[in-house]
C-alpha positions, 0 to 999 in steps of 0.5 A: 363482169363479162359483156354478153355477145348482144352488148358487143354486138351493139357496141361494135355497130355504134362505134364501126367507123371509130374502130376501122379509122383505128384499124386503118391508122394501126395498119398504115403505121405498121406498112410505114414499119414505123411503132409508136415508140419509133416515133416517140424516139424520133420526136424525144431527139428532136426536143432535144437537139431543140433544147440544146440548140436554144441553150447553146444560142443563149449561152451564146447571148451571155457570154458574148464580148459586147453584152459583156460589156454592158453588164459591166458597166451596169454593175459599176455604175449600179454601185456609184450609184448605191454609193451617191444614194447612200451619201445624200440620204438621211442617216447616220454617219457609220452608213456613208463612211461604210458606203464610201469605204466599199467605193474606194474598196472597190476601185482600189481593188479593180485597180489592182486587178488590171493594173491601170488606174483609169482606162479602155478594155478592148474587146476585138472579136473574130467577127463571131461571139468568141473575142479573138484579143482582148487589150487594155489601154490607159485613158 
C-alpha cells in the first residue's frame, strides 16, 4: 500500500508549514544539544525531588510534638467518650460492664505505662519539628 509521488506531493503542499515548524523545532533542539530523553530525564528528577520534598513536609505534619498532642487527646477522648454513650444508651448490662471494663483497662494501662496516675507530657522542641526533651510531670 504505497503512496504515489502525486499523493505526497499534495500532502507535502497541504501541510508545508506544519512540517517546517517540525523541522525548525527538531533543529533547535539538536543546537540546544538537548533530545527528548534529556529532557524527560530532566523533568522525571524534578517530579521526583517534588514528590519527596511534599512527603518529606508531610511526614513532617504528622509527626510533629503538637499535632501529636492533639491526636492523643482526640483518641483519649474518643474513647471516654464511646465509653459515656455506651453507659447512657439503651441495652443490656454485659455491653456497659464490657464499655466500662475497657475504660478502667485502659487507664490502668496508660498508668502503668508512664508511671504517673494523672499528669502533664511536656514536649519542648528545638524551635523546629524535632522535640529536643520530652518530661512528665504529675498534675
Amino acid at each position: 500500500m504505497g503512496y504515489s509521488d502525486e499523493e505526497i506531493e499534495a500532502f507535502i503542499k497541504e501541510n508545508r508549514e506544519l512540517i517546517e515548524k517540525l523541522m525548525d523545532r527538531k533543529e533547535s533542539e539538536s543546537c540546544r544539544g538537548e533530545s527528548g530523553e534529556t529532557r524527560t530525564g530532566r523533568k522525571i528528577h524534578e517530579e521526583r525531588e517534588k514528590a519527596e520534598s511534599m512527603f518529606r513536609d508531610t511526614y513532617y505534619a504528622f509527626t510533629d510534638p503538637e499535632v501529636q498532642k492533639y491526636f492523643m487527646r482526640m483518641g483519649m477522648d474518643l474513647m471516654m467518650g464511646m465509653s459515656a454513650l455506651i453507659q447512657r444508651i439503651p441495652g443490656p448490662d454485659f455491653m456497659k460492664n464490657t464499655a466500662a471494663d475497657m475504660e478502667t483497662s485502659w487507664k490502668e494501662a496508660a498508668s502503668s505505662t508512664c508511671g504517673v496516675k494523672k499528669g502533664k507530657i511536656n514536649i519542648d522542641t528545638d524551635g523546629g519539628n524535632r522535640p529536643e526533651k520530652i518530661t512528665l510531670s504529675e498534675e
